[in-house]
C-alpha positions in Angstrom: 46.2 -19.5 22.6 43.9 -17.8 19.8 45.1 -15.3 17.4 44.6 -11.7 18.8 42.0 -10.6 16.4 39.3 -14.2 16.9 40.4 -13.6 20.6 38.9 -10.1 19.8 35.8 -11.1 18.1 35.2 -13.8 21.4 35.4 -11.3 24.0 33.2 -9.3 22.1 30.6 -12.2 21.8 31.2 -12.8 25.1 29.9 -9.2 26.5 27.1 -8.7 24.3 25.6 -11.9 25.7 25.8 -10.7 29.4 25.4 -7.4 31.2 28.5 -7.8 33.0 31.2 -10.3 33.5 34.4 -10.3 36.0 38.2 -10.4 34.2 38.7 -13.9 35.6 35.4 -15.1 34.1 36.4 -14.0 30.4 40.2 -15.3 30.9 39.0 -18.9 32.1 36.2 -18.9 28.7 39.5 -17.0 27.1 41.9 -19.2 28.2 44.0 -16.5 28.8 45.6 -14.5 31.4 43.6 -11.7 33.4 46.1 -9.4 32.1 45.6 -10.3 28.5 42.1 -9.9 28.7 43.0 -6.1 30.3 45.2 -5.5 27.1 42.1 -6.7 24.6 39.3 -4.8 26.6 41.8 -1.6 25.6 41.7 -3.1 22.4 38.4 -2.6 22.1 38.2 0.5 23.7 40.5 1.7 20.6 38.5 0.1 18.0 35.0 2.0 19.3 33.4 -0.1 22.1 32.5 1.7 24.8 33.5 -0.8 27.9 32.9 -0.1 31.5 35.4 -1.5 34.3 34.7 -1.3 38.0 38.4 -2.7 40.3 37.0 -4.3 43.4 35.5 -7.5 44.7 31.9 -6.6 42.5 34.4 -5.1 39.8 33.9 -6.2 36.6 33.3 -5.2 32.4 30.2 -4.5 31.0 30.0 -3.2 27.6 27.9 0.3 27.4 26.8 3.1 24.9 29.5 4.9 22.8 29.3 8.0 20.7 29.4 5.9 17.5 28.2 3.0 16.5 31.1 0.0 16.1 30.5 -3.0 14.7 27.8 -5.2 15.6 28.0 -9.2 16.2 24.9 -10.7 15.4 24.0 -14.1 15.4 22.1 -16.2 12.5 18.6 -15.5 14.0 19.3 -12.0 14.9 20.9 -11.4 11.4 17.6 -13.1 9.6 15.3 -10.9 12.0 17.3 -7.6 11.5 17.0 -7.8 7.6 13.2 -8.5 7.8 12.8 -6.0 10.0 14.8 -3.3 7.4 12.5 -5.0 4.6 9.1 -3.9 6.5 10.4 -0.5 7.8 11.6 0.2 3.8 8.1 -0.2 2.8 6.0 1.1 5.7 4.2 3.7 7.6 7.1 6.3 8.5 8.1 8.5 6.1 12.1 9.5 5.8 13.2 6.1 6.4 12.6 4.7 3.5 16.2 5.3 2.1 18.3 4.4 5.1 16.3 1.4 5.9 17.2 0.4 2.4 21.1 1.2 2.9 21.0 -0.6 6.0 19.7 -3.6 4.3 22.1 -3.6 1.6 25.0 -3.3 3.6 23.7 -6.6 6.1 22.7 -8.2 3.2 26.5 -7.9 1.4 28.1 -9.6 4.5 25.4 -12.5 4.9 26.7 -16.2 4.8 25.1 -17.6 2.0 23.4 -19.9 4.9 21.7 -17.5 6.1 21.0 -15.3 2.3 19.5 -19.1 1.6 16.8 -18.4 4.8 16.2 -14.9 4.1 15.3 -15.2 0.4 13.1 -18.5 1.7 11.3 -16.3 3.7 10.8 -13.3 1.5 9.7 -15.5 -1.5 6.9 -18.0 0.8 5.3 -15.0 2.6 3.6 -11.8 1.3 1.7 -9.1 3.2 -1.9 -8.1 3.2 -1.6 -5.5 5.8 -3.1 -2.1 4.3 -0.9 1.0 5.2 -2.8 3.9 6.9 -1.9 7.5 6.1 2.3 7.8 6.0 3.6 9.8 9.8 6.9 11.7 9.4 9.8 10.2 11.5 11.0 13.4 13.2 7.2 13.7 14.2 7.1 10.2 15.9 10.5 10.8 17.4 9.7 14.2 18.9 6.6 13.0 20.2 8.6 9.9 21.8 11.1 11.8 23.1 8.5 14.0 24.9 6.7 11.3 26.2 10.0 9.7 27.6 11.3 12.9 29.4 7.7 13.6 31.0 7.2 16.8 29.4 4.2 18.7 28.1 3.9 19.0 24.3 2.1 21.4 22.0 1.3 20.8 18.9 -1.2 22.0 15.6 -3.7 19.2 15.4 -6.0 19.2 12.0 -9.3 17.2 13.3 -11.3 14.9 11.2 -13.5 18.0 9.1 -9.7 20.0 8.7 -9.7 22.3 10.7 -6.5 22.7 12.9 -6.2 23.3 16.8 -3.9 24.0 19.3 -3.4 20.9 22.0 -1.3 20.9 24.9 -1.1 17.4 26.1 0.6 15.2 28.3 1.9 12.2 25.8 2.1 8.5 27.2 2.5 6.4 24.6 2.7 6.3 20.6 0.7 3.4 19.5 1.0 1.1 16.4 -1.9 -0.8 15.2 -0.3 -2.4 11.7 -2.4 0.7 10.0 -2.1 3.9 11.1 0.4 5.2 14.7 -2.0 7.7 17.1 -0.8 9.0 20.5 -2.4 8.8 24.0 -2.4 11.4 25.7 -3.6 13.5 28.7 -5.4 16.8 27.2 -4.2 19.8 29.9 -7.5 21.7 28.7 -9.6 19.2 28.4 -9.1 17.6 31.5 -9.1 14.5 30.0 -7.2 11.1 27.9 -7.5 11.9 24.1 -6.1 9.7 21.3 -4.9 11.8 18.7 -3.4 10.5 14.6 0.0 10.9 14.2 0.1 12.0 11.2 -2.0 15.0 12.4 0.5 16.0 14.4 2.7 19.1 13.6 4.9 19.4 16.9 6.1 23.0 18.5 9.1 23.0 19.9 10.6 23.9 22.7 8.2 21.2 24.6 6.7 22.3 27.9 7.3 21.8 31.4 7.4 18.5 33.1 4.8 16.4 34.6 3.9 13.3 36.7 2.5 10.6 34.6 -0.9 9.3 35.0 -2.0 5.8 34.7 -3.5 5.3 31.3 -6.9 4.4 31.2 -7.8 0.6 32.6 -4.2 0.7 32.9 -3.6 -0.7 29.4 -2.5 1.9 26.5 -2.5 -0.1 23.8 -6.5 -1.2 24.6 -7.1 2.1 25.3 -6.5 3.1 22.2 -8.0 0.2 19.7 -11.2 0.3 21.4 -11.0 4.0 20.8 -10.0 3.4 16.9 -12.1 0.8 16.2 -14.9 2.2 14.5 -13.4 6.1 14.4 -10.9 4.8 12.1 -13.8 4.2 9.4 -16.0 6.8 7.0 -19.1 5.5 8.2 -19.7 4.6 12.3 -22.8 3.0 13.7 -24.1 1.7 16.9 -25.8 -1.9 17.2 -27.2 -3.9 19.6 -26.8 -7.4 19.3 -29.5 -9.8 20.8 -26.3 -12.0 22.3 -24.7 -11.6 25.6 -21.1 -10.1 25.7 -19.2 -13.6 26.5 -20.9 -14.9 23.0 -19.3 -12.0 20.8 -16.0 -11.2 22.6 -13.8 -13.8 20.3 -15.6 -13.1 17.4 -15.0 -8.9 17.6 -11.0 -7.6 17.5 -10.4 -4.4 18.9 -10.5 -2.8 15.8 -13.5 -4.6 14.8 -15.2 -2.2 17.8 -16.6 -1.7 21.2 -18.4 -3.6 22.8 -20.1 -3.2 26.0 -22.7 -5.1 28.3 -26.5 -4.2 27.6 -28.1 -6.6 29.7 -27.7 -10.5 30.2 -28.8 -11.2 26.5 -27.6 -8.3 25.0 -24.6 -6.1 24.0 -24.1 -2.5 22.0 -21.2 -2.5 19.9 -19.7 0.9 18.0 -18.3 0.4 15.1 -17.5 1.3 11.6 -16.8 1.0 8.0 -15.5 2.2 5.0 -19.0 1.7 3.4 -22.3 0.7 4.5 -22.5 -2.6 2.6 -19.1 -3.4 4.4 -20.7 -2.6 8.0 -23.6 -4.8 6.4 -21.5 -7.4 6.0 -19.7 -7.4 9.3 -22.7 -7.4 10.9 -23.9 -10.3 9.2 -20.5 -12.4 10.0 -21.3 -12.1 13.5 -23.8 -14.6 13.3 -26.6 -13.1 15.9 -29.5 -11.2 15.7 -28.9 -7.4 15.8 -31.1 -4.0 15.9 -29.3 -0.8 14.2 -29.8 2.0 17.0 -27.7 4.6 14.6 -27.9 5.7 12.0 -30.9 5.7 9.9 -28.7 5.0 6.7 -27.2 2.2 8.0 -31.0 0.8 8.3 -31.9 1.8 4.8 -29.3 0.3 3.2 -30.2 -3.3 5.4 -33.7 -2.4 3.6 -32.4 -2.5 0.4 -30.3 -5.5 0.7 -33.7 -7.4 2.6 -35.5 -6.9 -0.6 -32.5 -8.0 -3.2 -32.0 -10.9 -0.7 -35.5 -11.4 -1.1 -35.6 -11.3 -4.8 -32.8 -13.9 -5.5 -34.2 -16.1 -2.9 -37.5 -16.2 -5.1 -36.1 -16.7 -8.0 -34.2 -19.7 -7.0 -37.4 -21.3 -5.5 -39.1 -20.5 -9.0 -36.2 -22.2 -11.1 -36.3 -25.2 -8.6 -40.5 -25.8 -9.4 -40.2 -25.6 -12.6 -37.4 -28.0 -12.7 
């Protein structure tokens, strides 16, 4: 028979993996008595682990949510995955969790085999990050926002719009949404009648939240769409509208959802809205795509094409001059 304490540390193992197990099936992988296991499963109970037991033919434990937090088993992949995870939280978008992420990682990292400190420090020094990191959201304001959105109930909150100035919105929230540079939250807008995404770091919630409501199916039944076809070019200074002499299916895998929206014209054309954070970058994009385009809006984006035509123009010249008189 095992030693009491790796007994322990099995039986734990053993009802993390599995939402619920009967006491004959843990003594038979304990090779133990059903009474033993009864014994360790108050063991456990003792130690912090909240376990549920039902008597009965469908009786059984299953291991459920305490008041504290005891100790966690983890195996080798979740281990490697919980300390990357601590590493990208410590330096990301949410502000206040900098610190504990950081004490988190320290204390998981102390207690790592050196197996597994071997594939962590692989991985940290073989990969780096280009991701760019939007304006910085305060946690409490994502979690008040969540916890909103999970109980179904109205929330009103200051909003400060794009030019500063700050409203009042009373909303229906449905989702937060990530997009690797900045969270937003879709929402229903009571007074507007109508699905908004709004910046989280906009947000400054008023509490108590408001009465409950029946939630709405998000638009084209996809949040997460919803909102980076709505981003796509609103998250940039400058915005412009462009048809592109090339039917939908021929641009679709070349335009993300944050690269813009794109929409069917006609059978050889598209309009796409988009943006960026100058006009020599939107030049640019446009170019990358390959097909012909006319600039609908705005004038400046056409202006500065105009200026690049010419300097295009003039190096193209140039070359041809240096090439005859070679």
């Amino acid at each position: 028979m095992l030693e009491t304490s790796v007994r322990l540390l099995r039986l734990l193992s053993l009802l993390q993996v599995r939402r619920e197990w009967s006491g004959a099936e843990l003594a038979d992988r304990l090779e133990v008595s059903t009474r033993t296991v009864r014994n360790d499963i108050e063991r456990l109970r003792i130690m912090g682990y909240e376990v549920d037991s039902a008597t009965g033919p469908a009786g059984g434990y299953r291991l459920g949510a305490g008041s504290t937090l005891p100790p966690l088993l983890l195996d080798d992949d979740e281990a490697v995955a919980v300390v990357l995870g601590l590493r990208a939280a410590a330096a990301g978008s949410v502000t206040g969790i900098e610190e504990t992420s950081l004490r988190a990682l320290a204390k998981l990292e102390r207690t790592l085999p050196s197996r597994l400190r071997h594939r962590v420090d692989a991985l940290r020094s073989a990969t780096a990050s280009a991701a760019s990191v939007g304006a910085r959201v305060d946690a409490s304001t994502l979690t008040e926002v969540a916890a909103a959105a999970h109980r179904h109930e109205q929330l009103r909150f200051d909003y400060a719009g794009h030019d500063g100035a700050s409203s009042v919105r009373t909303v229906e929230p449905h989702q937060l949404v990530y997009t690797g540079r900045r969270w937003y939250l879709l929402a229903w807008d009571v007074d507007r009648g109508d699905w908004r995404t709004f910046r989280a770091d906009r947000i400054r919630p008023r509490i108590p939240t408001g009465p409950r409501f029946a939630p709405r199916e998000p638009p084209g039944g996809d949040a997460v769409a919803h909102v980076l076809r709505g981003v796509g070019s609103q998250a940039y200074r400058h915005q412009a509208r462009v048809r592109l002499d090339a039917p939908i299916d021929a641009v679709t895998d070349k335009i993300t959802a944050m690269g813009g929206l794109v929409t069917v014209l006609d059978d050889g054309s598209c309009l796409l809205q988009t943006g960026g954070d100058s006009w020599h970058d939107l030049a640019g994009y446009l170019g990358s795509l390959g097909v012909g385009f006319e600039v609908l809006d705005p004038p400046e984006l056409r202006t500065h094409l105009r200026d690049l035509s010419e300097r295009y123009a003039a190096a193209a010249a140039h070359a041809s001059g240096d090439a005859e008189a070679g």
